[in-house]
Residue frames relative to the residue before (quaternion, step in Angstrom):
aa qw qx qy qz dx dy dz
X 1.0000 0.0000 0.0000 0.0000 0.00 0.00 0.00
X 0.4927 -0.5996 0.4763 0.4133 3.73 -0.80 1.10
X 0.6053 -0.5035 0.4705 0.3984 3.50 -1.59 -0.27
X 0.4849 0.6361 -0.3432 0.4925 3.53 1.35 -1.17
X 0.7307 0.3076 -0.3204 0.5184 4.37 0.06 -1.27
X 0.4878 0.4682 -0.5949 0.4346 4.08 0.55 -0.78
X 0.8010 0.4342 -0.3621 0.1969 3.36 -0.37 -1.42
X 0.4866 0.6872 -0.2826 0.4595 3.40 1.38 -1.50
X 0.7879 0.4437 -0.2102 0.3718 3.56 0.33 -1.46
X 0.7838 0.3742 -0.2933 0.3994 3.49 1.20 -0.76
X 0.4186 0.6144 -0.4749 0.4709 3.31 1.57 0.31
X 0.7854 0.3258 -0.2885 0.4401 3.04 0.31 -1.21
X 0.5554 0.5816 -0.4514 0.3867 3.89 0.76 0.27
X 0.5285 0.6410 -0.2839 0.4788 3.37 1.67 -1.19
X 0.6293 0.5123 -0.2883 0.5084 3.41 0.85 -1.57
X 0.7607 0.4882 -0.2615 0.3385 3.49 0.15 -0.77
X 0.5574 0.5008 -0.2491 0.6135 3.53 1.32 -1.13
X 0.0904 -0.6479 0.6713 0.3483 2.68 -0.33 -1.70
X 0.5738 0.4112 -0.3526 0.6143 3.31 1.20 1.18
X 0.1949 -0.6789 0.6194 0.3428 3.75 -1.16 0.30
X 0.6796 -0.5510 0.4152 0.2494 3.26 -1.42 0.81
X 0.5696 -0.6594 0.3935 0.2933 3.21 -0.82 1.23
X 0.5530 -0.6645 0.4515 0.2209 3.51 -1.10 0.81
X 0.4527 -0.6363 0.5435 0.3078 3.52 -1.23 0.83
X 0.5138 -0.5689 0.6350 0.0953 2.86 -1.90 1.32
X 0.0789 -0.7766 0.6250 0.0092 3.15 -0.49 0.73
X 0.5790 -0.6421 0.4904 0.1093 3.74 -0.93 1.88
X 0.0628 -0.7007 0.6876 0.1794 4.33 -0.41 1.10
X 0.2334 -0.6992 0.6285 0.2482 3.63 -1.20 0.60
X 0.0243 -0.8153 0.5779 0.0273 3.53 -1.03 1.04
X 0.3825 -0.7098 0.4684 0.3613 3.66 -0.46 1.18
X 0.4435 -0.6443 0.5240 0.3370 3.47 -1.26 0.37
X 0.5862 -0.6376 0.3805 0.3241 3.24 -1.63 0.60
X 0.8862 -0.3070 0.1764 0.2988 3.15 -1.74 0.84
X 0.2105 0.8385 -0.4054 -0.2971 3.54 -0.53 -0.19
X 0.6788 -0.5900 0.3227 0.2949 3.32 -0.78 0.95
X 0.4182 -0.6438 0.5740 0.2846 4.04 -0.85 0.67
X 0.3140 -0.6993 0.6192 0.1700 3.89 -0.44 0.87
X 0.5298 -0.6207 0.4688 0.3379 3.54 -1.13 1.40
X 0.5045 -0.5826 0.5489 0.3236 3.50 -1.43 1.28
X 0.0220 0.7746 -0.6308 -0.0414 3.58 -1.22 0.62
X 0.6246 -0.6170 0.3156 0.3600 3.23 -1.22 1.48
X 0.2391 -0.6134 0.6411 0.3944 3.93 -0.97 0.30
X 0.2241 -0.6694 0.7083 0.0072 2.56 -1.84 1.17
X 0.3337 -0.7473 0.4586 0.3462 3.94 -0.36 0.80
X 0.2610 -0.8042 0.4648 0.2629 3.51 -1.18 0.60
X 0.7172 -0.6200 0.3135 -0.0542 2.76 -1.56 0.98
X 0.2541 0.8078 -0.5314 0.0223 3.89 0.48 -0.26
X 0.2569 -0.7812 0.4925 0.2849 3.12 -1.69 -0.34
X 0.3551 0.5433 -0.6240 0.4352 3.26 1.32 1.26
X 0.7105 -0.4390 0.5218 0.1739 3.03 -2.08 1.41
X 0.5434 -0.5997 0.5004 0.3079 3.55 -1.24 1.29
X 0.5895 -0.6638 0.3578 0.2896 3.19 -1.29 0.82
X 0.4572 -0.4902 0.5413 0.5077 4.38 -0.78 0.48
X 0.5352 -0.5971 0.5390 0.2580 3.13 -1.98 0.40
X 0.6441 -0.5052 0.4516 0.3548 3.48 -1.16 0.39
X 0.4438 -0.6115 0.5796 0.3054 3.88 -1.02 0.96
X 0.5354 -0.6214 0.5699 0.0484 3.06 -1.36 0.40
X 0.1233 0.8735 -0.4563 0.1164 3.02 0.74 1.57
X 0.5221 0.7489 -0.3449 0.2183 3.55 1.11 -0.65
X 0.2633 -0.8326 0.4791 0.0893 4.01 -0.70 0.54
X 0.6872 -0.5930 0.3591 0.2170 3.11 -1.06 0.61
X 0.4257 0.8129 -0.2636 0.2974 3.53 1.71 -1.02
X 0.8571 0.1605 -0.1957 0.4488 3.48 0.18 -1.08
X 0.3960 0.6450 -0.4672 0.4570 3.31 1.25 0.32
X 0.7991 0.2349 -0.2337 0.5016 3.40 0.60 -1.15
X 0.6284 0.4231 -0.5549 0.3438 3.94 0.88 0.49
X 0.3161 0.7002 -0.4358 0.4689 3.84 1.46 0.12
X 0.7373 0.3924 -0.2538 0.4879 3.66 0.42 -1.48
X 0.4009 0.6545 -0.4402 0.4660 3.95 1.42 -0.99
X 0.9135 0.1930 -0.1907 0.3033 3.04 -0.68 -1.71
X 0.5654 0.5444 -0.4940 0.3740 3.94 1.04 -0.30
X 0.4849 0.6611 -0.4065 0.4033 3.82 1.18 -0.41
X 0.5965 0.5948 -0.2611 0.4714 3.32 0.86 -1.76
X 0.7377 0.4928 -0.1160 0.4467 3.64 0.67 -1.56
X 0.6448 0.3397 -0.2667 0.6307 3.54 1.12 0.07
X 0.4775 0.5010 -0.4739 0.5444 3.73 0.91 -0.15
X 0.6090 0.6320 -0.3209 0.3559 3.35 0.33 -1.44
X 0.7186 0.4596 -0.2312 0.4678 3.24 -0.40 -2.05
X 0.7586 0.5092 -0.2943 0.2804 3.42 0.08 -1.59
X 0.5394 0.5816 -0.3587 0.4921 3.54 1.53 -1.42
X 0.7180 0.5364 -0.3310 0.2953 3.91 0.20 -1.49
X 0.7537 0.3342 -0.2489 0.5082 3.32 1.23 -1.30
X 0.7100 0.3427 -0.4611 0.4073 3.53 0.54 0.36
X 0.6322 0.3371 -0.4019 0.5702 3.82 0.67 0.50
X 0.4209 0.5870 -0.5636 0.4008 3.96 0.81 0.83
C-alpha cells in the first residue's frame, strides 16, 4: 500500500472512530543462548530385577503362504494359456 492511501485511510478511520488505530507491534528476534556440550559419560548397561520376558506363542499359519503359491500357479497357467493360443 503506497504511503499517500496508508495515511488517507487512517484519517479517514480516525474520522470515523474517533480514535487512530492502535499501532503495530512489531516481534524483536533474539537468538537463544549458547548451549553447552554435556560431559560424555561412559554407557553403562541397565540393569533391573524383573525376569526376562516369556516368548511370544506361535500363532502364525501356513495359509497365506500356501494361497501366494495358489495364485502364482493360476499366473503361470495364464501366461502359458496366452502364449500358446498366440
Amino acid at each position: 500500500m503506497p504511503p499517500d492511501a496508508a495515511s488517507s485511510l487512517i484519517a479517514e478511520l480516525n474520522s470515523i472512530s474517533g480514535q487512530a488505530p492502535p499501532s503495530a507491534e512489531v516481534a524483536q528476534v533474539t537468538p537463544p543462548p549458547p548451549v553447552e556440550a554435556a560431559p560424555a559419560q561412559p554407557q553403562q548397561p541397565q540393569t533391573s530385577d524383573q525376569p526376562a520376558q516369556a516368548p511370544l506363542p506361535q500363532t502364525a499359519s501356513p495359509y497365506p503362504l500356501i494361497g501366494l503359491a495358489g495364485l502364482a500357479v493360476i499366473g503361470l497357467y495364464a501366461g502359458l494359456r496366452l502364449k500358446f493360443l498366440s
